[in-house]
TORBANU-785544 format. One record per residue (C-alpha): residue number from 1; residue in one letter; x, y, z. Coordinates in Angstrom, 3 decimals, decimal comma. Example, Ala and Ser with C-alpha at 12.3 -4.5 7.8 and 13.67 -1.06 7.14 Angstrom:
2
> 1  a  12,300  -4,500  7,800
> 2  s  13,670  -1,060  7,140
This chain:
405
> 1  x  26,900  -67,711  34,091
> 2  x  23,447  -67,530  35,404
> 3  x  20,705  -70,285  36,079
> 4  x  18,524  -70,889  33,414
> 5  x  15,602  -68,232  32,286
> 6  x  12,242  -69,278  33,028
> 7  x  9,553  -70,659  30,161
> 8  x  7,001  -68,513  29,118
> 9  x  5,993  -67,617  25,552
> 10  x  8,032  -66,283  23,089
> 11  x  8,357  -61,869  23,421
> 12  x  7,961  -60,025  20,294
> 13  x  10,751  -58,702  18,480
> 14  x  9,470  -55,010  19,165
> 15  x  8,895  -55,795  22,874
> 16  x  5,705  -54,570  22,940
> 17  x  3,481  -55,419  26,198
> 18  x  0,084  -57,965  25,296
> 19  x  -2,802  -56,070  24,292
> 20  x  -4,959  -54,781  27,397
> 21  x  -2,015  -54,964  29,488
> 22  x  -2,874  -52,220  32,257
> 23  x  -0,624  -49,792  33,851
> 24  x  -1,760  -47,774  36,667
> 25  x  -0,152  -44,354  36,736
> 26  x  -0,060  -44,626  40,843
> 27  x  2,207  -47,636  40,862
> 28  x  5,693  -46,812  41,497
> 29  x  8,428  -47,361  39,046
> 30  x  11,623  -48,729  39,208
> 31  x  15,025  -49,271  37,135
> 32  x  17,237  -52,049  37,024
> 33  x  20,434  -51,769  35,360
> 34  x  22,211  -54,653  35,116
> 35  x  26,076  -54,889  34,397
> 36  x  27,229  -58,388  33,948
> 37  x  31,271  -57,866  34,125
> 38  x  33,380  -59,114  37,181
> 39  x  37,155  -59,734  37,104
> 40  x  37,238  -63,392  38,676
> 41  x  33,744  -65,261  39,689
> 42  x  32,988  -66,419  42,749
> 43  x  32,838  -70,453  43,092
> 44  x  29,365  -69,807  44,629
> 45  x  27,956  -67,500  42,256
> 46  x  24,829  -68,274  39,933
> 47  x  24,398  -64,661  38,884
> 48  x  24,207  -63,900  35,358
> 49  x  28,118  -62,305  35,407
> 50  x  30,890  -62,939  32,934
> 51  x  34,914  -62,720  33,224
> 52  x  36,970  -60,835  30,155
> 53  x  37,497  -64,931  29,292
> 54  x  33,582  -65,465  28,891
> 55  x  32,401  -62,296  26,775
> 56  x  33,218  -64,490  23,486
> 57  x  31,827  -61,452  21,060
> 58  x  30,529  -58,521  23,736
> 59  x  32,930  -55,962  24,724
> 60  x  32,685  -53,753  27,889
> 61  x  33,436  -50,451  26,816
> 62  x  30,353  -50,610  24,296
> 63  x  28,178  -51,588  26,785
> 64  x  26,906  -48,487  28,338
> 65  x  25,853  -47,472  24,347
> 66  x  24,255  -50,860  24,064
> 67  x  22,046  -50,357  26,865
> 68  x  21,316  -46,779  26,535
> 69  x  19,321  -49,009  23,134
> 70  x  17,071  -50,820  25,156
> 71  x  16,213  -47,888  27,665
> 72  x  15,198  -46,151  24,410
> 73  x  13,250  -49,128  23,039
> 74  x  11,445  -49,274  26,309
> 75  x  10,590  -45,597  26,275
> 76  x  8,646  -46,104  22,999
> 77  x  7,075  -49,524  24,517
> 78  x  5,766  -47,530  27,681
> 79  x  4,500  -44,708  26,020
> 80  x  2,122  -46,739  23,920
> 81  x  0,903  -48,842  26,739
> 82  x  -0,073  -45,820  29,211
> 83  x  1,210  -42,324  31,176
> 84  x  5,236  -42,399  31,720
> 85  x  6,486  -42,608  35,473
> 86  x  9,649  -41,072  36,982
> 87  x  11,975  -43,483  38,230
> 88  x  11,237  -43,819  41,991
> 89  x  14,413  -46,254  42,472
> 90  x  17,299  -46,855  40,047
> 91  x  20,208  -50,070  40,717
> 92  x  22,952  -50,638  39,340
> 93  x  23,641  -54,242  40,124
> 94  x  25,551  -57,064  38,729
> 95  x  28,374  -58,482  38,227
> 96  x  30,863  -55,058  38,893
> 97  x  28,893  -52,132  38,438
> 98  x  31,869  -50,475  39,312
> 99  x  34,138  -52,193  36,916
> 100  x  32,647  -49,301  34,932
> 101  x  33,931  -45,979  34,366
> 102  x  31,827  -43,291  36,406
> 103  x  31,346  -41,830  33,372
> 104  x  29,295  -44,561  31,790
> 105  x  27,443  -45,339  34,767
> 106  x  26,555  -41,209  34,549
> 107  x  25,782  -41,928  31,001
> 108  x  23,178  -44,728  31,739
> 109  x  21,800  -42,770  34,425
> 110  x  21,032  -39,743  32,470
> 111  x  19,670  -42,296  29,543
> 112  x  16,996  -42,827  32,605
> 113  x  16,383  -39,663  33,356
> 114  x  16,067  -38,792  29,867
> 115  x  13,397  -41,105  28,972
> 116  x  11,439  -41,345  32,232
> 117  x  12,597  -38,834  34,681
> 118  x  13,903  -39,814  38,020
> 119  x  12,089  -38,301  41,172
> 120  x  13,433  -35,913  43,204
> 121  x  14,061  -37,955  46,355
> 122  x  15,197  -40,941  44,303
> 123  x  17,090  -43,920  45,808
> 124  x  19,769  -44,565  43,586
> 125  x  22,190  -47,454  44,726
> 126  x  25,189  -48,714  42,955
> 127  x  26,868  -52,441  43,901
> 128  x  30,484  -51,762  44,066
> 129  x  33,517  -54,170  45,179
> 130  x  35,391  -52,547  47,977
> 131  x  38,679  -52,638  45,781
> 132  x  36,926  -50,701  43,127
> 133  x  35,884  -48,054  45,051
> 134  x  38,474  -44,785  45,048
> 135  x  37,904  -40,903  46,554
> 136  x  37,572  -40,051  43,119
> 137  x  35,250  -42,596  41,872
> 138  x  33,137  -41,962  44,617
> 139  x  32,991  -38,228  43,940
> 140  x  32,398  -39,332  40,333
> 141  x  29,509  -41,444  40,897
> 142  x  27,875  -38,464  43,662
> 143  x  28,193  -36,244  40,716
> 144  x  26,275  -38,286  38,065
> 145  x  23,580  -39,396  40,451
> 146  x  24,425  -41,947  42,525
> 147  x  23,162  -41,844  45,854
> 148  x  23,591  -44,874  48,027
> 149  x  26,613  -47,618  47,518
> 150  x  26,079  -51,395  48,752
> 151  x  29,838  -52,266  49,375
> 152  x  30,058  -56,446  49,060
> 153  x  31,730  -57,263  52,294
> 154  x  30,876  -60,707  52,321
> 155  x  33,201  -61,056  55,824
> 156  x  35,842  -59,767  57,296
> 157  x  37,969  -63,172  57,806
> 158  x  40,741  -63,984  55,135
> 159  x  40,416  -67,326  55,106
> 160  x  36,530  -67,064  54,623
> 161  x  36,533  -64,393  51,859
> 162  x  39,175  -67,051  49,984
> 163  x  36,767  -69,530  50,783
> 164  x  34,130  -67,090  48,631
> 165  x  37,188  -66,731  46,113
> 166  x  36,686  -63,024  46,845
> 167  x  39,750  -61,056  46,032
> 168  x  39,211  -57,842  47,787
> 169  x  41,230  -56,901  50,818
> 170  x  39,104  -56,378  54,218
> 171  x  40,651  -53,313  54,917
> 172  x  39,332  -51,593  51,251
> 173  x  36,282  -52,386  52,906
> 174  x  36,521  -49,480  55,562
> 175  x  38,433  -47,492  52,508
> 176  x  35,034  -47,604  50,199
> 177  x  32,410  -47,075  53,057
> 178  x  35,018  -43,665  53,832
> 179  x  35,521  -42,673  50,600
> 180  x  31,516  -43,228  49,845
> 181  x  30,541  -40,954  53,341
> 182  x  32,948  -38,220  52,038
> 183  x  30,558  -37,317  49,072
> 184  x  27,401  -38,075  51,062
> 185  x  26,297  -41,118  50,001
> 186  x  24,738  -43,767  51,914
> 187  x  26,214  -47,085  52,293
> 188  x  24,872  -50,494  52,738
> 189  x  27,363  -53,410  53,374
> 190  x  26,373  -56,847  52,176
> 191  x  28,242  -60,479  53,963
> 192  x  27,113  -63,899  53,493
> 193  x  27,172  -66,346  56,318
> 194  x  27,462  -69,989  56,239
> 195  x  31,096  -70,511  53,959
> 196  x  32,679  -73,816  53,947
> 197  x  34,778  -73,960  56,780
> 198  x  33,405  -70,827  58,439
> 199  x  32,407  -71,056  62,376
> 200  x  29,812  -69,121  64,355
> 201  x  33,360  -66,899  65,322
> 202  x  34,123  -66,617  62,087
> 203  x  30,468  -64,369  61,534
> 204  x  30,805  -63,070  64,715
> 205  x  33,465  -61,397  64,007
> 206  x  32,386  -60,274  60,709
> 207  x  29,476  -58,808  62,041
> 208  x  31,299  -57,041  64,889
> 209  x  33,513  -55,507  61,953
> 210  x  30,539  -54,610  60,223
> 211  x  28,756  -52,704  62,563
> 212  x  31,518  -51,333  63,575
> 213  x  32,260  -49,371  60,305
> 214  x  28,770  -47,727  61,214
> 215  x  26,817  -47,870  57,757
> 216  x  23,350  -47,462  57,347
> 217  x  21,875  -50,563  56,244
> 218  x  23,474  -54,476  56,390
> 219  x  22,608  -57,639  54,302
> 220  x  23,062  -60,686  55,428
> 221  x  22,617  -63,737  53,226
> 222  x  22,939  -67,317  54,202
> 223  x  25,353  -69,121  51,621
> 224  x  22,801  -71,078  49,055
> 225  x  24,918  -74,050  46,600
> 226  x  23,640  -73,602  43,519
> 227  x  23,742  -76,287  40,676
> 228  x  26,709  -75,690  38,082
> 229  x  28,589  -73,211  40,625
> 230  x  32,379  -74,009  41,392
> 231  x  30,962  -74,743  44,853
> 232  x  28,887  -76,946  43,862
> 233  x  31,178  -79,347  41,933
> 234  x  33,403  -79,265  44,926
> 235  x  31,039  -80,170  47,517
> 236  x  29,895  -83,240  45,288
> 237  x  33,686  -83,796  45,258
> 238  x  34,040  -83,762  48,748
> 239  x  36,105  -80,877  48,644
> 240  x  34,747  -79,007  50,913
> 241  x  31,500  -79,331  53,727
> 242  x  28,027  -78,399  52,707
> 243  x  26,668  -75,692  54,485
> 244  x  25,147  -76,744  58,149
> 245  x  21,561  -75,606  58,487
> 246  x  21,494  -75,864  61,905
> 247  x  24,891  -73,944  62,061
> 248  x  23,268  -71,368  59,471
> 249  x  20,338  -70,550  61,928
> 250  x  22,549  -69,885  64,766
> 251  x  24,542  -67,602  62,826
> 252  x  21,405  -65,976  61,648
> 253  x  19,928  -65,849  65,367
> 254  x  23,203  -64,183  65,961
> 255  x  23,395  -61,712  63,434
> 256  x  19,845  -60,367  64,628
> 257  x  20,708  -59,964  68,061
> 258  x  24,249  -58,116  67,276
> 259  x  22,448  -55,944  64,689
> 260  x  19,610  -55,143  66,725
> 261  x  21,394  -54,424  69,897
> 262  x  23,233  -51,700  67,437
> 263  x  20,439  -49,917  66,573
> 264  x  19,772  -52,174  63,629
> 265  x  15,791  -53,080  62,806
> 266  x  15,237  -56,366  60,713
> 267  x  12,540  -55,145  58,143
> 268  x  12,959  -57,919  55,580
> 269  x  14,481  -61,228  56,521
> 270  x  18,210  -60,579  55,286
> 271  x  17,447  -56,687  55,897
> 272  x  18,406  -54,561  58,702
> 273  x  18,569  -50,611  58,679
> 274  x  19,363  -47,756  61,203
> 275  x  15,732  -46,377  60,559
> 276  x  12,935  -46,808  58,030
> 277  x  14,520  -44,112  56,023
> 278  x  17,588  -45,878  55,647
> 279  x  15,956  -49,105  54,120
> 280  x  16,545  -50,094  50,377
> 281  x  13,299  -48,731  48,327
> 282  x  14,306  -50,702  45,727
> 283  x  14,468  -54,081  47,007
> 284  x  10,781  -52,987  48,995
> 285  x  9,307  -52,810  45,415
> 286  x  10,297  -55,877  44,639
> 287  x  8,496  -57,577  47,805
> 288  x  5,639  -55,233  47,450
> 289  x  4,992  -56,089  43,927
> 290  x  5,176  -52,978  42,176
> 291  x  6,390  -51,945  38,638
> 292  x  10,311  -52,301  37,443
> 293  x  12,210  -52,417  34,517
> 294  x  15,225  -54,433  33,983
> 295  x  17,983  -53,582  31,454
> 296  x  20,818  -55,301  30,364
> 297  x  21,670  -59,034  29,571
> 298  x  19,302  -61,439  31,842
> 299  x  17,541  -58,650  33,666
> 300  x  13,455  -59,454  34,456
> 301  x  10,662  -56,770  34,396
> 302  x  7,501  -56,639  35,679
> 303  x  4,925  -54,389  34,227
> 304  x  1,419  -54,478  34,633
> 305  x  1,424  -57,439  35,914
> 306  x  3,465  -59,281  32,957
> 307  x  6,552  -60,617  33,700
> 308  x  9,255  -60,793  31,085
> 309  x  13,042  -61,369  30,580
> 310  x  16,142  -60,987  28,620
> 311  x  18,391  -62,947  26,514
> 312  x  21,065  -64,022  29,281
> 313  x  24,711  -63,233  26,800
> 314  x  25,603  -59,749  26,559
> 315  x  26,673  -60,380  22,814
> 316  x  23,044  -61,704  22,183
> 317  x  21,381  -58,536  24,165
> 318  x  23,770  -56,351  21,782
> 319  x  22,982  -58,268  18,653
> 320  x  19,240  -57,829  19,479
> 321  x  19,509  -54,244  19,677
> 322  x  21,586  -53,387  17,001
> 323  x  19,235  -55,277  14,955
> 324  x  16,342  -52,622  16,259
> 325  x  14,692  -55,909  18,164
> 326  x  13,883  -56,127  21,864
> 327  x  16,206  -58,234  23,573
> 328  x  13,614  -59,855  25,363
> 329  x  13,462  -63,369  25,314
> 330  x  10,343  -64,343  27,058
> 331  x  7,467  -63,569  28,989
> 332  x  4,505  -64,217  30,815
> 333  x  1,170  -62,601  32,960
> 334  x  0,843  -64,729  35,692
> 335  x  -2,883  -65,514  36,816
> 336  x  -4,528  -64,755  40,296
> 337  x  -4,110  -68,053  41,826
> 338  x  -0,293  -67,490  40,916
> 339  x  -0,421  -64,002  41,956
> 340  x  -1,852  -64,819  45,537
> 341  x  1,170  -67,132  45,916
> 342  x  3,503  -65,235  45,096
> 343  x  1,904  -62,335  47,374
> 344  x  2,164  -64,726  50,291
> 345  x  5,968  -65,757  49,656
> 346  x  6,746  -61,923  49,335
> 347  x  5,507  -60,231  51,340
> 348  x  5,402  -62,461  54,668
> 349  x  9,144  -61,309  54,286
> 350  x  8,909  -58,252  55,487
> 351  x  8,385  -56,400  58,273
> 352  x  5,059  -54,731  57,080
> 353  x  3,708  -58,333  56,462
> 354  x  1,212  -59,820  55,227
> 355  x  -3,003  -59,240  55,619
> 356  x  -4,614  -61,576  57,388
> 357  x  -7,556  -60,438  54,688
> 358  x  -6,065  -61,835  51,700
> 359  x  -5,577  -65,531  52,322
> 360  x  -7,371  -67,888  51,563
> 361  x  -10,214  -69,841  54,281
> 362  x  -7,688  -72,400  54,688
> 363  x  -4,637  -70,194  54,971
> 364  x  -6,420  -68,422  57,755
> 365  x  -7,460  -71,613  59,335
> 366  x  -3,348  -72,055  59,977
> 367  x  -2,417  -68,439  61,772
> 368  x  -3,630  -69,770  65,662
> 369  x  -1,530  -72,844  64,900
> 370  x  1,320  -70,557  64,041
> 371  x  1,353  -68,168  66,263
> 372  x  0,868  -71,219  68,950
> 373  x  4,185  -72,356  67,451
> 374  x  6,053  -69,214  67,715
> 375  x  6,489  -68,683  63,872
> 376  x  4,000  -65,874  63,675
> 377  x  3,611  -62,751  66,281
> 378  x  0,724  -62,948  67,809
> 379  x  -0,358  -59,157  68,164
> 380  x  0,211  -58,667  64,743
> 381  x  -2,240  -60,862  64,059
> 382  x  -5,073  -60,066  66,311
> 383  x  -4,544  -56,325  64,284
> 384  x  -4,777  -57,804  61,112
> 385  x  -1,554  -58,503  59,464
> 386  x  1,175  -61,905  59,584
> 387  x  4,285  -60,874  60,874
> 388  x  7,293  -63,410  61,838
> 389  x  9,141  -63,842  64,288
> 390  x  12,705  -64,523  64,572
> 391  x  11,863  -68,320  64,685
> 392  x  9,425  -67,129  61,544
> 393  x  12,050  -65,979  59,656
> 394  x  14,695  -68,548  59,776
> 395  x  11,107  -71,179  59,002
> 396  x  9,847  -68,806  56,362
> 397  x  9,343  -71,320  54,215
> 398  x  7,129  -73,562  56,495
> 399  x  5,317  -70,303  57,412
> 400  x  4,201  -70,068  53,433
> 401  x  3,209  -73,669  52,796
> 402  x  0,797  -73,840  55,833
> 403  x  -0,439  -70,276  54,643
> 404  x  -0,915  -71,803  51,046
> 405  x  -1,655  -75,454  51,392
């Protein structure tokens, strides 16, 4: 059910931001709406996501009113702390998104709209599961708002997706993205590489399936074991294999070539859209830094540079706001030496990259030794700016300790 939230000190029970908190009317805004239901999880998953088993006191068809709370509280929290901003991006992740009726999707969405506004040329993406996706709730979801769907793939292999313990059928997959085109919405398709068991033909032809279904955008995620997952307990078991690094960055070298030589460009390491149009605005703001709120059970926020989180249980969040408290559980405004970290570990993940300008001497000192090593392009640099390569990217995290060290 989710890792652990983060310390911080405690948030106050009307949510309001710390005094001299400042919000700069020019900094984009974005919504996250977070719905934690899914019918069976995933032995690998570490989301914050319950089954119908786990709710213990929450129950799913009051959850679109419970949220619809919080927006409201966080209306009243924003207008005393500076100028409202329209929505620039809105997601619906989770969890099932789609395990929702349209209609209360539609009914968070206008909660949005209602309190903020939502810009005209909004990106508005909602996470579905291929078998939850129908003609008609596509049509629903075009009709309240929705305009881009990221179909979870994962892979196009049986035995891999039981691997996952995903229970969708590969063939809903070309059913969704068809269903989602009809009403003109544009689809991203999300697969994760590196299952137990799963060989570089496996991905390959996952991808080829993939690309072949045409969408606009493509994740690709290598498999991470996370402590207290079902995968987890059965790798310590012996189960089933770890995941093999080296095997991971072939299928990752892979993927890029396929995608690319499809018209795909990378433009954040597990990122690849048709054209810069087609990439996900909402995920950007995250790597750039800007402003979001998150709603629902576990979501994080990031306003004027504090940082603050929910309580993880949806029948906590919904006692919290039927009480007329924030559900907020913590918080913190992380200083500049923490900021310029996190800058670094951001943003030298995407394709923009990173100035050269804002690292420190030492930091500096380390971009001839990286280019020299093939982890950094080298005419990026001599304009200004640290971009990886594709050696960069599968060593990202090498790249940011010699930048930060």
């Amino acid at each position: 059910m989710g890792s652990a939230l983060p310390l911080g000190e405690p948030a106050p029970a009307d949510g309001s931001l710390p005094p001299g908190t400042a919000i700069d009317a020019r900094t984009s805004f974005g919504v996250y709406l977070h719905v934690p239901f899914c019918r069976v999880r995933c032995g690998y998953c570490d989301f914050n996501t319950y089954t119908s088993s786990e709710l213990q006191g929450a129950r799913q068809d009051q959850y679109a009113d419970t949220l619809l709370q919080e927006i409201t509280l966080a209306r009243r929290v924003l207008e005393a702390s500076g100028p409202l901003r329209p929505a620039r991006t809105v997601f619906f992740g989770g969890g099932t998104p789609t395990l929702l009726p349209p209609g209360d999707l539609g009914r968070m969405l206008g909660g949005v709209r209602s309190a903020f506004g939502i810009e005209a040329d909004a990106e508005v993406t909602v996470e579905a599961n291929p078998d939850t996706v129908t003609d008609d709730v596509a049509a629903e979801l075009a009709v309240s708002g929705i305009t881009r769907m990221s179909i979870g793939m994962q892979s196009a292999v049986p035995r891999v997706l039981a691997a996952l313990d995903r229970t969708h059928e590969p063939a809903n997959v070309r059913t969704a993205l068809i269903a989602a085109r009809s009403v003109g919405l544009d689809v991203s398709l999300d697969l994760i590489y590196g299952a137990p068991e799963e060989t570089l033909d496996d991905w390959r032809t996952s991808l080829e399936e993939a690309i072949a279904l045409a969408p606009d955008h493509i994740s690709a995620y290598a498999l991470i074991v996370e402590d207290g997952t079902k995968l987890s307990r059965q790798i310590r078991r012996g189960e089933v294999p770890a995941p093999d690094d080296d095997l991971q960055a072939d299928m990752y070298e892979l993927a890029d070539e396929l995608l690319a030589a499809a018209g795909y460009e990378w433009y954040e390491v597990s990122n690849w859209a048709r054209d810069e149009s087609q990439r996900s605005r909402h995920n950007l703001a995250y790597w750039q830094g800007t402003d979001w709120w998150g709603f629902g059970p576990g979501a994080h926020s990031h306003i004027g540079g504090v940082r603050f989180w929910n309580v993880k249980h949806p029948a906590a969040y919904a006692q919290r706001l039927a009480a007329g408290e924030s559900p907020a559980a913590g918080r913190e405004r992380p200083d500049a030496a923490a900021r310029a970290l996190e800058s670094v570990l951001l943003r030298t993940r995407i394709r923009e990259g990173l100035p050269i300008s804002e690292l420190l001497g030492e930091g500096r000192h380390a971009v001839a030794a990286l280019i020299a090593d093939g982890l950094v392009d080298g005419p990026s640099a001599v304009r200004g700016t640290i971009v990886l390569t594709r050696r960069g990217r599968l060593l990202a995290d090498a790249v940011v300790r010699a930048l930060t060290d």
